[in-house]
N, C-alpha and C positions, 0 to 999 in steps of 0.2 A: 494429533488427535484424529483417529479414523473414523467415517462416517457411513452410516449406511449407504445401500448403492438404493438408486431412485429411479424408479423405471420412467419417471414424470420427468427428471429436469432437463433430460437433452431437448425432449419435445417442445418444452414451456419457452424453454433458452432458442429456440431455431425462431419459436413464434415471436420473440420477445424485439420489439425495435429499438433495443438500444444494446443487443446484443449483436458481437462484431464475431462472425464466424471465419474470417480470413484476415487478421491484424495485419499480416504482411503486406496487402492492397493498400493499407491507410498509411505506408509510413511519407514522410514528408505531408500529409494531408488528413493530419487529425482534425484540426484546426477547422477546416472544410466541412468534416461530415460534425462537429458538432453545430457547425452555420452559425455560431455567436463566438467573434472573438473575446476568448474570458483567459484568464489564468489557468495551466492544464496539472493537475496534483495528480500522480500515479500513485495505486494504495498495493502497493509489491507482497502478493500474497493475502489478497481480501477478506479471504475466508468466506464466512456467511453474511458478511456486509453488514452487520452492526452497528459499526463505524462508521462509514463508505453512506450508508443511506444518512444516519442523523448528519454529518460532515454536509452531504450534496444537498439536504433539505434546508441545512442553518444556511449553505451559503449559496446560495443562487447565481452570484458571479465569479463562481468558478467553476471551470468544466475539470470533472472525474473520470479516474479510468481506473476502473477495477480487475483487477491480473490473477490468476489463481492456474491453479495445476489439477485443477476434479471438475468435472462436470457437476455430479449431485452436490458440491459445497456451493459452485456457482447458483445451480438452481435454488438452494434458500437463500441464497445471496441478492438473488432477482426478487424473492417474493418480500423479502424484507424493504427491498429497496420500494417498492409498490407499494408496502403496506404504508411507509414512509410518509409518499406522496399522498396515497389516497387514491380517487379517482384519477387524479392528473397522472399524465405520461412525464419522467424527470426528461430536462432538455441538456441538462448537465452532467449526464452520468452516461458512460459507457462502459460495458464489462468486455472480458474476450477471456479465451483459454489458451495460456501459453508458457513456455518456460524462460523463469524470468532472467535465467542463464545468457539468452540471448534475446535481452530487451533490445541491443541496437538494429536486429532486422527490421522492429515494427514500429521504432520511432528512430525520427533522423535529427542532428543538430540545430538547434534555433524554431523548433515547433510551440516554443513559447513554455514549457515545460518549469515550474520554477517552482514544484517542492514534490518530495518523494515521501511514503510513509511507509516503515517498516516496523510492522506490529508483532510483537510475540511470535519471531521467523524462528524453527528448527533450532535449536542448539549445536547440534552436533557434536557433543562433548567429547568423541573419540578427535584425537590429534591427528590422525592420519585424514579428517574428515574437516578440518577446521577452513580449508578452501570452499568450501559448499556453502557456508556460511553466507547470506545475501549480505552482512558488514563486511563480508572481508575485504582486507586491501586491494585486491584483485578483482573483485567483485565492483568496489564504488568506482576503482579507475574508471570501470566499463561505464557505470552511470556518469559521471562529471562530463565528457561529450554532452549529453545528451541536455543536462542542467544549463539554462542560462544563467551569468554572471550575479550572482548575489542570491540562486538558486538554493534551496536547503532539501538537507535529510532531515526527518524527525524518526526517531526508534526509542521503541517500549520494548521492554521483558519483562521476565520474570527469575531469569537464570545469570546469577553475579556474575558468573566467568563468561558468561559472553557479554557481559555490559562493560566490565574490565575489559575485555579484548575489544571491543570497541571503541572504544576509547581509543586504544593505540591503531588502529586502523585506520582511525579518521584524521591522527594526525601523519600517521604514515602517507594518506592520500592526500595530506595538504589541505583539508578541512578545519575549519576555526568552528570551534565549539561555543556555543554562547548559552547554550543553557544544561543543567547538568544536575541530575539528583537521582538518590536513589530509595526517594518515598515521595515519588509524584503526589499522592493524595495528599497526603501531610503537607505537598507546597502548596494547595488549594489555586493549585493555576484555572483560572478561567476558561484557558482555551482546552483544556483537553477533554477530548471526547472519547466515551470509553468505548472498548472491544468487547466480545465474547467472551475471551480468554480475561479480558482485564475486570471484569464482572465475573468471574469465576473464582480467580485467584484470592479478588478482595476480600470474596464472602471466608475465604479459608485464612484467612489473617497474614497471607502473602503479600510484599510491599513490590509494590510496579519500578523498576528503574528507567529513567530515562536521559535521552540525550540527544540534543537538536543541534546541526552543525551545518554552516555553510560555505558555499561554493566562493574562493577568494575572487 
């Protein structure tokens, strides 16, 4: 989904103090600059932070990090996450702009890292493209590093052949799946918190699939 360009969010995002302009400084020492040892959830592709703010507002002892590839999505992604808080600065949430290709530059093994969220990512429905995919087999190798032991994915869509092919990808990587449906709503799960996209799809009578799997 493309979004206007913003001639505001580079400047908002430079001003912003929980915006991280050089991830690659923080790797081994995320932990440090959020100064509260807490749980560290990476939301891989944030979007406009929807999610990401309600997620870092309900839970105060977990530190967040918000990952995206656009500037101006980052930027509503900030003002949401503000609107969230309110007057307070979050002490739990950091974003940065990077490609989540190569997430092990900016985070190293054992940084406390122990769940990942991949929300309504690309499809990529052409075969020759199904590598690009942030489920692919090849793709979570690269994440499991990075997970400590008992460490989870959670992923939402909206597109059947990539939740089918996820599926086989997670156990290709050696991932135990524990929870599994393909009408989130209708499981009336408590813990989930909705997206952009999953507020979008709902209103059009599109069912959310999902699937949460973790680290042996």
């Amino acid at each position: 989904m493309r979004i206007r360009k913003k001639s505001w969010a580079r400047p908002e995002l430079s001003a912003c103090p929980y915006y991280i302009s050089e991830p690659e400084a923080l790797r081994g020492h995320w932990m440090e600059r959020f100064g509260e040892k807490r749980p560290i959830h990476l939301d891989l592709g944030c979007g406009k932070c929807v999610f990401l703010a309600e997620a870092a507002e309900q839970h105060r002892t977990v530190n967040y990090v918000g990952i995206d590839l656009s500037y101006d999505i980052l930027g509503v992604g900030r003002r949401n996450i503000q609107s969230a808080f309110g007057e307070t600065q979050p002490d739990n949430v950091l974003l940065c702009y990077y490609n989540i290709e190569k997430l092990q530059r900016i985070f190293a093994p054992g940084e406390g890292i122990e769940r990942l969220y991949i929300n309504f990512c690309n499809p990529w429905p052409a075969a020759k493209h199904h590598k690009r995919r942030l489920t692919h087999t090849r793709q979570l190798e690269a994440y499991l590093p990075l997970l400590e032991n008992g460490g989870e994915i959670w992923f939402k869509t909206d597109n059947d052949d990539l939740y089918l092919a996820t599926k086989r990808y997670f156990s290709e990587a050696g991932l135990e799946i524990f929870f599994d449906t393909q009408d989130l709503h209708g499981a009336h799960d408590p813990e989930n918190i909705l997206t952009e996209h999953e507020i979008l799809f709902t209103a059009q009578g599109i069912k959310t699939k999902a699937l949460r799997a973790r680290k042996a």
